[in-house]
N, C-alpha and C positions, 0 to 999 in steps of 0.2 A: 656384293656379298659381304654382309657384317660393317657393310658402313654407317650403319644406323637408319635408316631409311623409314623403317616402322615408327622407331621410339621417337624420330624426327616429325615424322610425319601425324603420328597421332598428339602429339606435344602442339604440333602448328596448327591443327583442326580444329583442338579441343581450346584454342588461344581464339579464333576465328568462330566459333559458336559451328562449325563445320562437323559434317559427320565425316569418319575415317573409314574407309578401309582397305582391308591389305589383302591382296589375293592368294597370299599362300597360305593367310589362317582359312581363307574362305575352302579352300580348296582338302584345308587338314581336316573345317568341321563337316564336309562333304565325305572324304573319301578316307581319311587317316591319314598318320604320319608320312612324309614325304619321304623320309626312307625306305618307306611298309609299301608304297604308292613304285619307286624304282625298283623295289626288287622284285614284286609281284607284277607290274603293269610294263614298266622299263620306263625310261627316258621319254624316248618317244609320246609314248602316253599324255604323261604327266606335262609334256608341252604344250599339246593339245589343248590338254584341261586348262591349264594356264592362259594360252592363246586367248579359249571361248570365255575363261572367268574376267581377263581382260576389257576384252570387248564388252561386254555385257557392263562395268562397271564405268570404260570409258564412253559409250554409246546413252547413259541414261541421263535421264533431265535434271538429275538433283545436283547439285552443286555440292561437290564432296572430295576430299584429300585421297588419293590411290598410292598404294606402297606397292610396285608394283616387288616381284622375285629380281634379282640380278640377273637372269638370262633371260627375263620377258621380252628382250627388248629384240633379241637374235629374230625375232617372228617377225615378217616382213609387212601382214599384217596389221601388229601392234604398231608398228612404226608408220604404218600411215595414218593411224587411228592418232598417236601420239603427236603428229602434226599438228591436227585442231587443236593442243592443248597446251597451257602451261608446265614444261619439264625441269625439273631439278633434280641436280646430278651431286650427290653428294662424293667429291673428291676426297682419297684415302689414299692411305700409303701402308703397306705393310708393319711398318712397326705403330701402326693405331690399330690394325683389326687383327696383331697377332693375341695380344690377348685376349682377347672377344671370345676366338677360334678356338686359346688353350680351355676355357672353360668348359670346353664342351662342346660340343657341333653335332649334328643328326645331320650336317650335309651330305648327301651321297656324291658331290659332287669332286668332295675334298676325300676323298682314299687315298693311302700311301701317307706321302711328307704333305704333310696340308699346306703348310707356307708355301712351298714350291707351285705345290697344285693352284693353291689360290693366287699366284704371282702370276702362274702361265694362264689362267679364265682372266682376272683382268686386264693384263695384257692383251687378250682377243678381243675385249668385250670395249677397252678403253675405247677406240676408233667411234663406233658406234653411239655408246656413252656421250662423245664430245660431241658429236653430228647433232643429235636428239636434243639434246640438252639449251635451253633459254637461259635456264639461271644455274651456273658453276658455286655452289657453295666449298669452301676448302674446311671440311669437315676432322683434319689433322687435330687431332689435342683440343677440339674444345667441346663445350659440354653441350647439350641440348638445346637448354635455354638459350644460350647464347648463338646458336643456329638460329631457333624459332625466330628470335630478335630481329635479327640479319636478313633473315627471306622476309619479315612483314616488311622492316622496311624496303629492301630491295622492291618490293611489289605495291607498298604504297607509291614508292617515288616514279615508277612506272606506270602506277593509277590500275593498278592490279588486283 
């Protein structure tokens, strides 16, 4: 959550002549804002939606970048599907994604003290995160570019 994961992933796609996408824009220009989506449908719901938009983007022929949501991964589902696939896990630390967070958030996730709230979901989610995950990027303080840079090469020298 706010670890740059989209701006990451559309930056490395758009570097690789790759199409991107991200499943919770897909899911915003389907159904609306993801907040409009918890409060009217609930949680529940919206995981669901999540789960099948996954699938659906993991499962197809085209070779293409997926930004998946920060809790895609909790579906037991996704996580077998994300087996077949190359995973990157962009590592954060609270004082990188608090400013992200102060600008602004439509998270429904993050109600109350955000930091705290966001402290206690990655902490749940870390476990998982590290399982999944091929390639660890430490996404702390540095900029895009210099991500993008780091995973080609990581994945050229890999033959990726």
């Amino acid at each position: 959550m706010a670890s740059g994961k989209s701006a990451v992933g559309e930056a490395f796609a758009l570097s690789r002549g790759q199409k991107f996408v991200d499943t919770d824009r897909m899911i915003v220009a389907l159904h609306g804002p993801i907040k409009g989506i918890f409060t009217s449908r609930g949680e529940a719901w919206f995981r669901g939606m999540e789960a099948r938009m996954t699938a659906e983007c993991l499962e197809s022929d085209a070779y293409q970048v997926v930004s998946l949501g920060g809790g895609a991964i909790l579906d037991s589902g996704t996580q077998q599907l994300l087996a077949s696939t190359v995973v990157v896990f962009l590592s954060v630390d609270a004082k990188t994604v608090g400013p992200r967070l102060k600008r602004g958030s439509a998270r429904p996730l993050l109600n109350g003290d955000t930091m705290d709230r966001w402290e206690e979901l990655f902490q749940q989610r870390l476990p998982v995160y590290q399982r999944l995950a091929d390639i660890v990027l430490d996404a702390r303080r540095k900029s895009v570019s210099a991500l993008v840079e780091e995973l080609g090469l990581i994945l050229t020298e890999s033959g990726g």
